[in-house]
mmCIF file of the C-alpha atoms, coordinates in Angstrom:
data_MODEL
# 
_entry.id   MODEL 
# 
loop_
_atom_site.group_PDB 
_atom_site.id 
_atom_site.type_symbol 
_atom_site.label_atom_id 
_atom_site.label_alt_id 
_atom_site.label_comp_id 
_atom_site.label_asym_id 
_atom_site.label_entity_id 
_atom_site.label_seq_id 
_atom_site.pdbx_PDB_ins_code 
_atom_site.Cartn_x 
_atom_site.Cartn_y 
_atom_site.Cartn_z 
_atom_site.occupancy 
_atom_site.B_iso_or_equiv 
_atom_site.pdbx_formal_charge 
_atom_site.auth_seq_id 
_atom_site.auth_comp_id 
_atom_site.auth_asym_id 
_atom_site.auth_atom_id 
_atom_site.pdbx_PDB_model_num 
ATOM 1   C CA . UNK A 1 1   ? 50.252 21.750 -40.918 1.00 0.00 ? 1   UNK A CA 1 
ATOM 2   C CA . UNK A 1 2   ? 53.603 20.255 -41.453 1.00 0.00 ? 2   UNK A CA 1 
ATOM 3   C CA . UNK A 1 3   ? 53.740 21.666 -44.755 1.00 0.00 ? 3   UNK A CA 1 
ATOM 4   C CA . UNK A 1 4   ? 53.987 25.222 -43.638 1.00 0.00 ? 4   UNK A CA 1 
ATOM 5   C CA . UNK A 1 5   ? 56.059 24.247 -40.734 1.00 0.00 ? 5   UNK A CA 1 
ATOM 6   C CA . UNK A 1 6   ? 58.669 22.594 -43.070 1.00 0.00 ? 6   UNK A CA 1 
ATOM 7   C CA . UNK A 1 7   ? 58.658 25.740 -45.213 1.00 0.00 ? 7   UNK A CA 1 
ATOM 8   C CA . UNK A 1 8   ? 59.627 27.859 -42.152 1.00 0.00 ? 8   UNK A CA 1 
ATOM 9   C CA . UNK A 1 9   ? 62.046 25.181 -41.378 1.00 0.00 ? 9   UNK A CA 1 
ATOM 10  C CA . UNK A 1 10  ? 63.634 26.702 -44.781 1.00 0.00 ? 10  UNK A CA 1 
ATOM 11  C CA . UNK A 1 11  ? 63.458 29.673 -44.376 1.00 0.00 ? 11  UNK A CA 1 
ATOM 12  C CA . UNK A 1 12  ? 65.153 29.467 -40.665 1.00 0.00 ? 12  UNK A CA 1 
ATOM 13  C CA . UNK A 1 13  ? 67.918 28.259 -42.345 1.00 0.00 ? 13  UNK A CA 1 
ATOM 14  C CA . UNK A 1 14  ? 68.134 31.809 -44.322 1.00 0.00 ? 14  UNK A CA 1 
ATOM 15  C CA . UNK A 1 15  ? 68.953 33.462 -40.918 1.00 0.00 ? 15  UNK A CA 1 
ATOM 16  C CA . UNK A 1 16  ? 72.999 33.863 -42.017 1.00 0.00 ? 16  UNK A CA 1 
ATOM 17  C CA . UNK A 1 17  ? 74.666 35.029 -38.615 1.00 0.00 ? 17  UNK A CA 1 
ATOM 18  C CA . UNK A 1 18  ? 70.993 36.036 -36.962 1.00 0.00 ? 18  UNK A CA 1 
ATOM 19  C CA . UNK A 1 19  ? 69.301 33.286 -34.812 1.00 0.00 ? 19  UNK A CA 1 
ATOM 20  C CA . UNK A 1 20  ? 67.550 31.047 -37.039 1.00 0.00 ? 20  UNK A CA 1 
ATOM 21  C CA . UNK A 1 21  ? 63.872 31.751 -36.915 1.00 0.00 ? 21  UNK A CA 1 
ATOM 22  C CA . UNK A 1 22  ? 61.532 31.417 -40.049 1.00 0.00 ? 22  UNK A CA 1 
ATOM 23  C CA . UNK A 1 23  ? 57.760 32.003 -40.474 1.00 0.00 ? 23  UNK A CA 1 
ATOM 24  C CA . UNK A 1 24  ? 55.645 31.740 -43.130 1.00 0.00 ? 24  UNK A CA 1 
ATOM 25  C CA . UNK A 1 25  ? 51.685 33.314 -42.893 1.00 0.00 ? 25  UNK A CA 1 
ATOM 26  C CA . UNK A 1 26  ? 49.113 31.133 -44.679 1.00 0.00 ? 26  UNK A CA 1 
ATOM 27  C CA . UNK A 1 27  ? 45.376 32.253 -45.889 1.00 0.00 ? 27  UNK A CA 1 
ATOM 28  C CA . UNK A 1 28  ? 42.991 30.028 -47.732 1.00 0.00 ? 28  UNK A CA 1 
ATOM 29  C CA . UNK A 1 29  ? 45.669 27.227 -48.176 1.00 0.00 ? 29  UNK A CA 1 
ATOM 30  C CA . UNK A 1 30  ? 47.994 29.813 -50.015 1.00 0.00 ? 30  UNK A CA 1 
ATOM 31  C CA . UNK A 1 31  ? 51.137 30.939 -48.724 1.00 0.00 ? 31  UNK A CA 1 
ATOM 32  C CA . UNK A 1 32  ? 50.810 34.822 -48.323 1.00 0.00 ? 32  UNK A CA 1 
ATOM 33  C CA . UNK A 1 33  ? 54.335 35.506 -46.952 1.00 0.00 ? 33  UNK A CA 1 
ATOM 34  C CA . UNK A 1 34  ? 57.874 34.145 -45.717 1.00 0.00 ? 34  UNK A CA 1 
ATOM 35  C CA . UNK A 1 35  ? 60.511 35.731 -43.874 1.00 0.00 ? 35  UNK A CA 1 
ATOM 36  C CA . UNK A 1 36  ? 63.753 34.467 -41.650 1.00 0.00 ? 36  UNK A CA 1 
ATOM 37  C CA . UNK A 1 37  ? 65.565 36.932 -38.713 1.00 0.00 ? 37  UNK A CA 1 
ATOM 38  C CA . UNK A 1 38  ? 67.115 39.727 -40.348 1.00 0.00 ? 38  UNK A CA 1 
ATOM 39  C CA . UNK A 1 39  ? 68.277 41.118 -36.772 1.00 0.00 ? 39  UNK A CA 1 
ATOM 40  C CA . UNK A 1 40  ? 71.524 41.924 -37.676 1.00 0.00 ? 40  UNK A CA 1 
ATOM 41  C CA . UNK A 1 41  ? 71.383 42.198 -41.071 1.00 0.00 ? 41  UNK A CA 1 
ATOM 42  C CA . UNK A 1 42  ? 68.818 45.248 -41.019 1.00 0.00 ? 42  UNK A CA 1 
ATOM 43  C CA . UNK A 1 43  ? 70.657 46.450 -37.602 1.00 0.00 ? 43  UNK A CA 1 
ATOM 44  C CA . UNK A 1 44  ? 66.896 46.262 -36.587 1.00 0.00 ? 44  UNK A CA 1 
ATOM 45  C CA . UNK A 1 45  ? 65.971 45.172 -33.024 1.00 0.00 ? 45  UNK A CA 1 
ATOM 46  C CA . UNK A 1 46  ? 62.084 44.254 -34.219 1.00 0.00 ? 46  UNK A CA 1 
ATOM 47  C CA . UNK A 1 47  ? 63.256 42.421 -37.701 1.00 0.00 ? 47  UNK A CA 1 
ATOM 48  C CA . UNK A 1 48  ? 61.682 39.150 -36.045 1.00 0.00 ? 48  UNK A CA 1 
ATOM 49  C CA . UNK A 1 49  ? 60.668 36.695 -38.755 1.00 0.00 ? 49  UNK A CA 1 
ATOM 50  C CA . UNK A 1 50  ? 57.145 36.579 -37.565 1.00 0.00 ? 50  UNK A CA 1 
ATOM 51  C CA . UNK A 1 51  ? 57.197 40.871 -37.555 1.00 0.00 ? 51  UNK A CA 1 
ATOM 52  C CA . UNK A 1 52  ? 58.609 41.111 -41.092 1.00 0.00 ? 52  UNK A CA 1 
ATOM 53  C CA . UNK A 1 53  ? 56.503 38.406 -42.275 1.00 0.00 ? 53  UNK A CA 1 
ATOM 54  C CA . UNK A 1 54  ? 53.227 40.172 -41.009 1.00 0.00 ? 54  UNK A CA 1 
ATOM 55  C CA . UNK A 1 55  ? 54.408 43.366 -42.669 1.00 0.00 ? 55  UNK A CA 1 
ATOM 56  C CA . UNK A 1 56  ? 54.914 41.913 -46.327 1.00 0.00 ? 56  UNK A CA 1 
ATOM 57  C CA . UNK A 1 57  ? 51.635 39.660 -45.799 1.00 0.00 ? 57  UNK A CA 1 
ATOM 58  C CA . UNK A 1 58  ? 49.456 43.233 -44.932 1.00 0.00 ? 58  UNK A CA 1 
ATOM 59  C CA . UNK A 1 59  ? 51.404 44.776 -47.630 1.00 0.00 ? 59  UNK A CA 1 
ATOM 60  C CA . UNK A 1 60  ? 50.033 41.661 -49.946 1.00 0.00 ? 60  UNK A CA 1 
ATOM 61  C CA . UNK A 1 61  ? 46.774 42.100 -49.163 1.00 0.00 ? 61  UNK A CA 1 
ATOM 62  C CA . UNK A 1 62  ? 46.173 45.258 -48.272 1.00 0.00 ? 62  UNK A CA 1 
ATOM 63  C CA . UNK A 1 63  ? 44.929 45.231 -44.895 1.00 0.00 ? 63  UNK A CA 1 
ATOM 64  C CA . UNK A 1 64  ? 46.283 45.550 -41.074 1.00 0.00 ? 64  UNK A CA 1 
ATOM 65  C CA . UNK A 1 65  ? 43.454 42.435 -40.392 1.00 0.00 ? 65  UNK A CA 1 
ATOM 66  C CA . UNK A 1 66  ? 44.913 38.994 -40.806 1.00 0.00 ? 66  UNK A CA 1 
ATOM 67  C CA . UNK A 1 67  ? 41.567 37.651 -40.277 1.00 0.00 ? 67  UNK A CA 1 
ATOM 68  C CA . UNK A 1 68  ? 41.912 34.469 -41.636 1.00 0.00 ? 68  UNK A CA 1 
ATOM 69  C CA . UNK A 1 69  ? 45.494 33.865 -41.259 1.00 0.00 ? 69  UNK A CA 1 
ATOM 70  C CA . UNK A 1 70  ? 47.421 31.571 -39.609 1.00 0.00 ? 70  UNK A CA 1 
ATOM 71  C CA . UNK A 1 71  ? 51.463 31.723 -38.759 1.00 0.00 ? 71  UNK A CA 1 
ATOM 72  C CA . UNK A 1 72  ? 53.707 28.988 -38.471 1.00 0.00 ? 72  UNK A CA 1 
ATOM 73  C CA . UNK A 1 73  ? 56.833 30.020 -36.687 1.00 0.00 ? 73  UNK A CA 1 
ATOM 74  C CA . UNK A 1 74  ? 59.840 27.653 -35.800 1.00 0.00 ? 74  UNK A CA 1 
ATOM 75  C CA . UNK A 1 75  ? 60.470 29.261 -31.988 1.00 0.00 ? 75  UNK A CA 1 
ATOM 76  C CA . UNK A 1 76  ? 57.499 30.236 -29.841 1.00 0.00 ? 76  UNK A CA 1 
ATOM 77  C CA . UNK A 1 77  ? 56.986 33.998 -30.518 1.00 0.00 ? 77  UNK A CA 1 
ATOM 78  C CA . UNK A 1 78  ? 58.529 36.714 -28.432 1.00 0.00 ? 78  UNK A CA 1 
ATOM 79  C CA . UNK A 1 79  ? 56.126 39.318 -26.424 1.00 0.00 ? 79  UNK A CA 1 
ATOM 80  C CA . UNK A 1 80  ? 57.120 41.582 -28.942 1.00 0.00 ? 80  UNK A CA 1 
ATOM 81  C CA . UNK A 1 81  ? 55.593 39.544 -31.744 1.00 0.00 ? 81  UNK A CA 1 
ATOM 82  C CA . UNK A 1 82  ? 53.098 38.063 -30.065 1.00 0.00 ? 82  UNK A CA 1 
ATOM 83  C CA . UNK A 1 83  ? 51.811 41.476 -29.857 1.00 0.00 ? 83  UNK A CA 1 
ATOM 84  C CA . UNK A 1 84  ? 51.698 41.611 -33.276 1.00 0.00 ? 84  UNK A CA 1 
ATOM 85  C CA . UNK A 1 85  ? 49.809 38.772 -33.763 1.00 0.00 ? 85  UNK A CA 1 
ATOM 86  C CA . UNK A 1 86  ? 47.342 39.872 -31.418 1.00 0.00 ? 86  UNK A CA 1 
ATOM 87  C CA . UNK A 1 87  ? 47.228 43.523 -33.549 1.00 0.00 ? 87  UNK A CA 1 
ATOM 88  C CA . UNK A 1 88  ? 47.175 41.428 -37.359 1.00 0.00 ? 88  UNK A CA 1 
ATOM 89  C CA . UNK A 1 89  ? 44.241 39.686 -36.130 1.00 0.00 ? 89  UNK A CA 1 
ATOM 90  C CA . UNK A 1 90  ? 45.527 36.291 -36.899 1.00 0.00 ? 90  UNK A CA 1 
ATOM 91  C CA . UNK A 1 91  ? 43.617 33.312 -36.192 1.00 0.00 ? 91  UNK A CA 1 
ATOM 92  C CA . UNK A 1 92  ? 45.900 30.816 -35.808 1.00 0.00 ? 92  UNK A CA 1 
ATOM 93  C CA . UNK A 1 93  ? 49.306 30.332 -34.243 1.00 0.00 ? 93  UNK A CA 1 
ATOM 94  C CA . UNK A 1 94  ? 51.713 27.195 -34.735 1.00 0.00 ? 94  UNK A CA 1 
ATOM 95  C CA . UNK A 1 95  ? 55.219 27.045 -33.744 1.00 0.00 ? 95  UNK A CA 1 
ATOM 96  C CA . UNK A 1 96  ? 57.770 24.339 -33.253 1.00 0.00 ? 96  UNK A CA 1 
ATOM 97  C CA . UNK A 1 97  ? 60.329 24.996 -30.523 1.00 0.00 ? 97  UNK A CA 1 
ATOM 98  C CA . UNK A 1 98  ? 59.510 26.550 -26.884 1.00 0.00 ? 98  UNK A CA 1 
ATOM 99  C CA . UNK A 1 99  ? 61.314 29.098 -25.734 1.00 0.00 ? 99  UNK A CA 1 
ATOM 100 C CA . UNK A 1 100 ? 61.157 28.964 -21.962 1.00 0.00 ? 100 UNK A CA 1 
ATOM 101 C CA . UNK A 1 101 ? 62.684 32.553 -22.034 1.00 0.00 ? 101 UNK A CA 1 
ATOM 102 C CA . UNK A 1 102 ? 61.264 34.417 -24.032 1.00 0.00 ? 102 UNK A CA 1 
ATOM 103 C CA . UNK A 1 103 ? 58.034 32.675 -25.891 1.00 0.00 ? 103 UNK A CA 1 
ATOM 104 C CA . UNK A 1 104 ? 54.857 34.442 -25.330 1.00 0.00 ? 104 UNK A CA 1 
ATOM 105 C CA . UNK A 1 105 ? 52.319 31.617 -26.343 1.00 0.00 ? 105 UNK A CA 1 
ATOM 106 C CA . UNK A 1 106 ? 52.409 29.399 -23.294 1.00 0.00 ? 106 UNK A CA 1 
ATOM 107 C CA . UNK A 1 107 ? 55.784 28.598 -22.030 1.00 0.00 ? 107 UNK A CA 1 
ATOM 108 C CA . UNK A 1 108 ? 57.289 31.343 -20.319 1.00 0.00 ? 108 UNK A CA 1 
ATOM 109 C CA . UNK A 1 109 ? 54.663 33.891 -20.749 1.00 0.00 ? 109 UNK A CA 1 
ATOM 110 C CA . UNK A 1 110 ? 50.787 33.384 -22.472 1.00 0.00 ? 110 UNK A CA 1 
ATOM 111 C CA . UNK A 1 111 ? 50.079 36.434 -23.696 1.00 0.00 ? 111 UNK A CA 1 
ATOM 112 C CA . UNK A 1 112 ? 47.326 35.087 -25.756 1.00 0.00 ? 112 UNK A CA 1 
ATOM 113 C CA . UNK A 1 113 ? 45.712 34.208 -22.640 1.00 0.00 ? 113 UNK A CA 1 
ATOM 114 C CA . UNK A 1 114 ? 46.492 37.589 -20.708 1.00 0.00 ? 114 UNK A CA 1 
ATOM 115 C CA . UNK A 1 115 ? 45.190 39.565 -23.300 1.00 0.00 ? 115 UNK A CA 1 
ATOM 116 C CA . UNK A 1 116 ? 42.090 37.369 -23.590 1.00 0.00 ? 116 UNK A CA 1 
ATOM 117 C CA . UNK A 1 117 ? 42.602 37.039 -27.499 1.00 0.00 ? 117 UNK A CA 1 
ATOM 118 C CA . UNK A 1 118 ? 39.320 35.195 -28.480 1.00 0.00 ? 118 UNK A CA 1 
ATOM 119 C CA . UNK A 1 119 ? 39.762 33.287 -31.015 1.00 0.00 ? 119 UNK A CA 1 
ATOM 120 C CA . UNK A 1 120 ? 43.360 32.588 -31.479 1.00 0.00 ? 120 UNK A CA 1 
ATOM 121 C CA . UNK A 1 121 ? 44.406 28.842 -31.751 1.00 0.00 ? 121 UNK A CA 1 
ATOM 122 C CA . UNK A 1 122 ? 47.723 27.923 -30.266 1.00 0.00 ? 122 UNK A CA 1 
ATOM 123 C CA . UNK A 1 123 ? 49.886 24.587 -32.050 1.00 0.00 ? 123 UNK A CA 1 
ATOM 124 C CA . UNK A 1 124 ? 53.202 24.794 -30.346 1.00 0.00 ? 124 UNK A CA 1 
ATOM 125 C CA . UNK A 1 125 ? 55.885 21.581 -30.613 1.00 0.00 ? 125 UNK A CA 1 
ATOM 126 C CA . UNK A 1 126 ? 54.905 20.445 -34.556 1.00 0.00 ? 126 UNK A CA 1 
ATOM 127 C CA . UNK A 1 127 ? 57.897 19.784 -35.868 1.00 0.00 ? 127 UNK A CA 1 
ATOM 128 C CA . UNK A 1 128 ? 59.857 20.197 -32.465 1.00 0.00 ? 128 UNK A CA 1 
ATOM 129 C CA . UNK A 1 129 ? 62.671 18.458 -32.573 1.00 0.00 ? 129 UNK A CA 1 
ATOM 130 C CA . UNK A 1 130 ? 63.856 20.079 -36.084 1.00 0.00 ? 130 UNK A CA 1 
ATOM 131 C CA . UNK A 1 131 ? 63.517 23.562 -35.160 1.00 0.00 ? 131 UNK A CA 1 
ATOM 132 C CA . UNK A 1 132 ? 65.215 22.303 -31.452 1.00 0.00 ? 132 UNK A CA 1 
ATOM 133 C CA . UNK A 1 133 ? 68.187 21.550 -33.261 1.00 0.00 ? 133 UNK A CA 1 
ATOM 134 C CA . UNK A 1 134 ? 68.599 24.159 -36.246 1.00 0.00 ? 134 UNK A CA 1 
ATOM 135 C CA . UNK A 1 135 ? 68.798 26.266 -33.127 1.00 0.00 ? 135 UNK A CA 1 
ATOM 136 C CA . UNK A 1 136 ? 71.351 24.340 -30.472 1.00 0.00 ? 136 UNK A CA 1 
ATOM 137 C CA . UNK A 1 137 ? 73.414 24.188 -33.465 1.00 0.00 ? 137 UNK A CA 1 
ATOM 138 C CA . UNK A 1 138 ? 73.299 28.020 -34.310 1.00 0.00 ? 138 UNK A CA 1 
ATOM 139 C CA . UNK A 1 139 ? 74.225 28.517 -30.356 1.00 0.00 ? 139 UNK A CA 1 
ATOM 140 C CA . UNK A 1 140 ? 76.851 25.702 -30.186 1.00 0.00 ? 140 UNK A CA 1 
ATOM 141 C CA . UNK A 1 141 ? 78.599 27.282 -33.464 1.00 0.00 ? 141 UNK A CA 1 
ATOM 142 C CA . UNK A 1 142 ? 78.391 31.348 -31.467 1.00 0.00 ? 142 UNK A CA 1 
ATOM 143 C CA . UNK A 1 143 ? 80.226 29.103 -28.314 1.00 0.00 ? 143 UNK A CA 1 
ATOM 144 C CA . UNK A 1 144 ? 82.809 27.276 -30.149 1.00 0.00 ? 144 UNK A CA 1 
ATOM 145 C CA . UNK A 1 145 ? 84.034 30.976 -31.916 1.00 0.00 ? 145 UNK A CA 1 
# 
């Protein structure tokens, strides 16, 4: 598990001037797809790592069902991409940092649990304190400009 989550960890750190979230989608042991915030970069509002890395993974195989997937994510998703979890099918959630604002797996909202998503696990706080801090550094750099 800390495999993939160390992989997202990497790919966070792609983010340039976008907040540093990286996810990487997983099937049979094989990494499918990888993708970092790209926000700004794309002037897209929905360019979430965890949306961009669903699209290339469906693209990959050739399906809208993730069945069989699982997502590691270094902040707890959004709504927004929690509802595309939810929509991919994927089985299996893991993220590192909570996101008491915004996350959508448990902390500030549990979407997973609203929606009654059978059969989704939920792993958040592997690798917590890495993801904590790739992000209260990104934040403590936008303050200090």
């Amino acid at each position: 598990m800390n495999t993939y989550m160390l992989l997202a960890v990497k790919e966070a750190l792609k983010s340039g001037e976008d907040v540093p979230v990286g996810a990487v989608i997983v099937k049979d042991d094989k990494i499918i797809s990888k993708a970092h915030n790209r926000v700004i970069e794309d002037n897209d509002p929905t360019a979430h790592a965890e949306i961009l890395a669903i699209r290339e993974a469906s693209g990959i195989l050739g399906s809208h069902n993730l069945s069989g997937c699982s997502i590691y994510v270094t902040l707890e998703p959004c709504p927004m991409c929690t509802g595309a979890i939810i929509n991919a099918k994927i089985d299996k959630v893991v993220f590192g940092a909570m996101d008491m604002d915004y996350g959508a797996c448990g902390s500030r909202y549990n979407l997973l649990e609203d929606n009654k998503a059978k059969g989704i696990d939920v792993y958040g706080g592997i690798e917590e304190e890495r993801c904590s801090v790739i992000l209260k550094d990104f934040f403590k750099q936008i303050r200090n400009k």
